[in-house]
N, C-alpha and C positions, 0 to 999 in steps of 0.2 A: 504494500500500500504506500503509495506518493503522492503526494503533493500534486496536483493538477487543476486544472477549469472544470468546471461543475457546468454540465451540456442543458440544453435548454429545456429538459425536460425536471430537472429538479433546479434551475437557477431563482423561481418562485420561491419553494422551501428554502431555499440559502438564505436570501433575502430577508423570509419573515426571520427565520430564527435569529438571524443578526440582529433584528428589529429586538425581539426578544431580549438578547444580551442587554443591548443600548440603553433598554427601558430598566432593568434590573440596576444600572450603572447611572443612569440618572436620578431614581430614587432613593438610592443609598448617599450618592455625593450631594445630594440638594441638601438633607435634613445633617447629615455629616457637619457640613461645610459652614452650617450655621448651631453649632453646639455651644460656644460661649453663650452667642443671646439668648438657646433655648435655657442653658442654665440659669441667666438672668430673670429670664421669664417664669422660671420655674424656683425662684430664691433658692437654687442648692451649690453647696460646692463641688469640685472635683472628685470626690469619694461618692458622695451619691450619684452623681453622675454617671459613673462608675455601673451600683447597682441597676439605674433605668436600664443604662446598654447591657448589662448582664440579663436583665430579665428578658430584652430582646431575643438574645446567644440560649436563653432556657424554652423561649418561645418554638425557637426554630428544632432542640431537641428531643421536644418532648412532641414535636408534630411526626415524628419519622411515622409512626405506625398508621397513622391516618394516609399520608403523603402516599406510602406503599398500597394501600387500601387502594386510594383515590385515582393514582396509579393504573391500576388494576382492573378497576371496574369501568374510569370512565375514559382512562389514558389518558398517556399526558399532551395532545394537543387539545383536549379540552380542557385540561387542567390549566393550563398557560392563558386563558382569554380573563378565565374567574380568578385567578392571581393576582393578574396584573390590575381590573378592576378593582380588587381589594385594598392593592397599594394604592392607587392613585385617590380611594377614600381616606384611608387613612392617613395620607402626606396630606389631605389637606387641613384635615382633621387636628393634624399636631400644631397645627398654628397658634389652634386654641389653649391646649393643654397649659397649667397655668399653675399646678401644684405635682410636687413629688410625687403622691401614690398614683393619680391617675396617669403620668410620665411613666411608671412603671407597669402598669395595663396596657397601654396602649403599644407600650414600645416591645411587650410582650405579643399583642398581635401582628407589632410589624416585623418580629421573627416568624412566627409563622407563616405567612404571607410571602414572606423572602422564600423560607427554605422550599414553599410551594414551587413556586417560579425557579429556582436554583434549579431542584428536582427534573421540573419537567421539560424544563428547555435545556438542558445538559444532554436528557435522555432522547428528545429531537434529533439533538446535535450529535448523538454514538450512533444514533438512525440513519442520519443522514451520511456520515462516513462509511457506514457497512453497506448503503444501497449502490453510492457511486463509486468507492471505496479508492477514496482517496481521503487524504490526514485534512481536518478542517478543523479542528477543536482549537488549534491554537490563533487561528484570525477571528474564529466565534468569539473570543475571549478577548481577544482586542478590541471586538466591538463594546463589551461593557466596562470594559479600559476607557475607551473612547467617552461611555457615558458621562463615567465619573471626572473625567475632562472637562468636557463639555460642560457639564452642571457645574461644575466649581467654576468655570470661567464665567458663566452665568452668572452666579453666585457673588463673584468680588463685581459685574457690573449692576446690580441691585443694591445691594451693600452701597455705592456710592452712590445711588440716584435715589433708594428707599432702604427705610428699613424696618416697614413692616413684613414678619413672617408670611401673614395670611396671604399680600399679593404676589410672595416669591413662590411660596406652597403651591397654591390653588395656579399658579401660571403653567408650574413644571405638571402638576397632577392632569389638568387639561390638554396638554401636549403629552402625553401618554397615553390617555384615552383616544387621541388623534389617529397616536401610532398604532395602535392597536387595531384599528382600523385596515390598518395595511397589513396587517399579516395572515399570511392566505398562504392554503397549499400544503399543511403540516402535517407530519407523516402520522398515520394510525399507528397504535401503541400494537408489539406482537401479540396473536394470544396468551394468557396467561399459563396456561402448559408450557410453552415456549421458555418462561421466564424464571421457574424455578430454578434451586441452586443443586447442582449436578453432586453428586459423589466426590468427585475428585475437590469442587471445594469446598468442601464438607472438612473434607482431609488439610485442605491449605489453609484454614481459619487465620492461624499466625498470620501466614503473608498477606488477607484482607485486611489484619489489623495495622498491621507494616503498610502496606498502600494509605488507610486512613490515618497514621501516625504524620507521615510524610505532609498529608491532604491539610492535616489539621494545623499543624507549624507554619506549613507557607501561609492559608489563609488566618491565620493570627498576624501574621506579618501584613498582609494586605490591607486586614481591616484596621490594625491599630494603627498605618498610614492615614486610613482612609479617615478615623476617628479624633484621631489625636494629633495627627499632622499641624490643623488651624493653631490648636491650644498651644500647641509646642512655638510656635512662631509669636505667639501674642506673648507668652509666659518667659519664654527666656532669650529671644532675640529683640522682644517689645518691636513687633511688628505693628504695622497701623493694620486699620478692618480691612481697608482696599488689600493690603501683602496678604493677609491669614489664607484666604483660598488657593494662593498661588503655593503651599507645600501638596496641596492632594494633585491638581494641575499638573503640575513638573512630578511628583511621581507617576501621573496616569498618563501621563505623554509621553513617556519613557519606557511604561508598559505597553503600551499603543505598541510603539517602536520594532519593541523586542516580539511580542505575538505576530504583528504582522509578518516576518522574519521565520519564526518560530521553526514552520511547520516543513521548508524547507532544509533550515539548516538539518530537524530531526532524519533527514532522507542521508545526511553524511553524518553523525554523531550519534552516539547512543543516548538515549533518555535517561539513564544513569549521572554520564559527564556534564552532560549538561543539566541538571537540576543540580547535583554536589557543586559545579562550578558557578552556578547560579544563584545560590544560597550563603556560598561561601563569600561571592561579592559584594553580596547584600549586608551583609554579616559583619566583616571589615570596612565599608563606606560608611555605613551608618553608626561602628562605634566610632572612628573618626571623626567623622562630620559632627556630631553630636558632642565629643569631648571636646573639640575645637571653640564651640558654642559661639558661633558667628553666623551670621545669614546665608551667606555665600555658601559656607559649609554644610551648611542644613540643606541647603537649595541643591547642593551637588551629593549631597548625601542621600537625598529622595530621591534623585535622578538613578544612581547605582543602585537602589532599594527596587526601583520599579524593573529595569535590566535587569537586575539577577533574577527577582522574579517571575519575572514575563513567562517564564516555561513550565512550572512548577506546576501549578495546576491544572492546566490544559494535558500536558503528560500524563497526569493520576488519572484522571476522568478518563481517558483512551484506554489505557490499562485497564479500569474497573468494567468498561465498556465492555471488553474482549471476554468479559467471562458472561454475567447476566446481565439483566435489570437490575434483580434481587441487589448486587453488589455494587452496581450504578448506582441507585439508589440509597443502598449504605454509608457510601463515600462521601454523597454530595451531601448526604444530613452531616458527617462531620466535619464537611467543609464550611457549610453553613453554620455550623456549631462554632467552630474556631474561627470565624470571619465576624461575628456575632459576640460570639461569649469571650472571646480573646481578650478584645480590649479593654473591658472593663475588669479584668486581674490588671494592665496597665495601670488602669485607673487608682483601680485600687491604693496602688503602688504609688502614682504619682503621686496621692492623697496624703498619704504617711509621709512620702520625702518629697520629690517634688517630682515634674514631666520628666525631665531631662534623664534622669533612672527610671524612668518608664519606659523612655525610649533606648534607654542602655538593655532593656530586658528584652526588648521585639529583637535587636542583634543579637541574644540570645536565641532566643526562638528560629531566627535565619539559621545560625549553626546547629540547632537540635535538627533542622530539618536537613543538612547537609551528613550531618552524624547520622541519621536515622537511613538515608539514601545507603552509605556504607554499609549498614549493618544489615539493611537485606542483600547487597551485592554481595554479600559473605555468604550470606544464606543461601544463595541461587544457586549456589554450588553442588550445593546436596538437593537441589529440586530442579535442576534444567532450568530454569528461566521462568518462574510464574509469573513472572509482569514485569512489564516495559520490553516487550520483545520485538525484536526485531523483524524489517522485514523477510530476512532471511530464515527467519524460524518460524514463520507465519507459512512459508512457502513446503516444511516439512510434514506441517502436521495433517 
């Protein structure tokens, strides 16, 4: 499987699902990118802030067994219309939000909601590789790179012209409903016999949880860009409100970069060197740039944060793809779990000391995820290759 043009008979379904990504990456960076004022609006500090976005990360957890369900029965190109409607209620809905415990409801249903849409437009997106069967996951994923771009540039030109939520909110939530509009064409879910988990990984449980070990580290790293990035630039480079958006920005421009890129370079390099080297860059930039604790540094520290990552995830998703649903679906709840629930152990953190070791802890988290890539290349050894396989071993079996 390589990298190639999607023929005119599935270039419809590309499209929507891009659509797809875009919308999931606009709704995360809109409400992101405005976390100071929500914490203002909501009188909490950094610690509770912390719990709202945690109860989000528990929302999106505790939704797997439905997700599977809903999955199942109705598939996930129907599941993808009611998601994305859901979010774009609720984004507008938080505008209002105006005290801590309803902040913590609400941002619990906009994990569930998230991990809905993760779920089913991932599992689109393994669809759509297996029918034309060429590598696409990693430009899918640059389109919601793209989103949270776009929104954050949005974002710092609102900021400077308004600064009410409700018309920033309800602008982006309306232009979703838009997009959603356009997406046409989305592949039927397989039948559910099709979808159960075979014997064999039954037997490889370890190496699902080693794929979601991997899944969960990198998107801890994404999200606590995605989350803490603004706070980090207000709190310890005393950024104005116009700068705070431009740390999500330059790292999702960066991610742009790298996925568009991605799926080619994967056709000469293993999925292995490149997530370990990808992790590890991320890893190294960002403890620099952050002990440096200068603008500039931060600014070029997001940019190597968004580069190393750009493959990581798109990678695990193709992997989990290759075996069912059942474990497509495992993944992306714990990707959506650590993209969600990550950032607010940050928080936590930053709460007790300050951003700045919060963000010494995501370089953390980049290395556990470069550690954890090793330790199954170790393991592959005594298993042939359970994932991230090559196309040359795709051609044996």
């Amino acid at each position: 499987m390589k990298f190639q043009s999607i023929s005119g008979r599935y270039r419809r379904t590309h499209y929507s699902i891009l659509l797809l990504f875009l919308i999931l990456g606009m709704n995360a960076a809109t409400w992101a990118s405005r976390i100071p004022q929500l914490m203002d609006a909501m009188s909490i500090n950094t610690a509770q802030m912390g719990m709202v976005l945690l109860a989000c990360g528990i929302g999106a957890v505790v939704s797997f067994p439905l997700i599977a369900f809903s999955l199942n029965r109705w598939g996930s190109h129907i599941v993808c219309y009611f998601a994305v409607a859901t979010l774009a209620l609720l984004l507008s809905g938080l505008a209002f939000v105006n005290s801590f415990y309803v902040g913590i409801i609400w941002m619990f249903l906009e994990g569930v909601a998230c991990a809905f849409l993760n779920a089913a437009m991932n599992s689109q997106g393994a669809r759509l590789e297996e029918v034309t069967e060429s590598k696409r996951m990693s430009i899918l994923h640059a389109a919601f790179s793209f989103g949270l771009l776009a929104s954050a540039l949005f974002s710092s030109f609102v900021v400077y012209f308004f600064s009410d939520l409700l018309i920033h909110f309800s602008s982006v939530a309306l232009l979703m409903i838009v997009l959603i509009f356009g997406v046409r064409g989305l592949l039927p879910q397989k039948p559910s016999s099709e979808q159960r988990v075979s014997p064999s990984e039954k037997s490889a449980f370890s190496a699902v949880l080693g794929l979601g070990a991997v899944m969960f580290f990198g998107t801890i790293v994404e999200g606590a860009m995605n989350d803490w990035s603004a706070l980090y630039l207000a709190r310890e480079v005393e950024a104005s409100a116009f700068l705070m958006p431009f740390g999500i920005a330059i790292f999702s421009l960066s991610m742009v970069i790298g996925r568009l890129f991605s799926d080619r370079i994967r056709d000469r390099i293993d999925d292995h060197t490149m997530i370990s080297a990808g992790c590890f860059i991320a890893a190294i930039g960002l403890l620099v740039g952050v002990s440096l604790g200068t603008l500039y540094s931060a600014l070029i520290a997001f940019a190597l944060v968004g580069l190393g990552m750009a493959p990581v995830t798109p990678c695990v998703y193709a992997a989990a793809a290759k075996r069912s649903a059942f474990v497509l679906t495992t993944v992306a709840s714990m990707g959506t779990a650590g993209f969600l629930a990550g950032p607010p152990v940050i928080g936590f953190i930053s709460g007790a000391s300050s951003i700045k070791y919060g963000m010494l802890c995501v370089a953390l988290c980049a290395a556990m995820g470069c550690v954890s890539v090793l330790i199954l290349r170790l393991s592959e050894s005594n298993s042939r290759g359970f994932w991230f396989v090559r196309e040359a071993s795709d051609s044996t079996t």
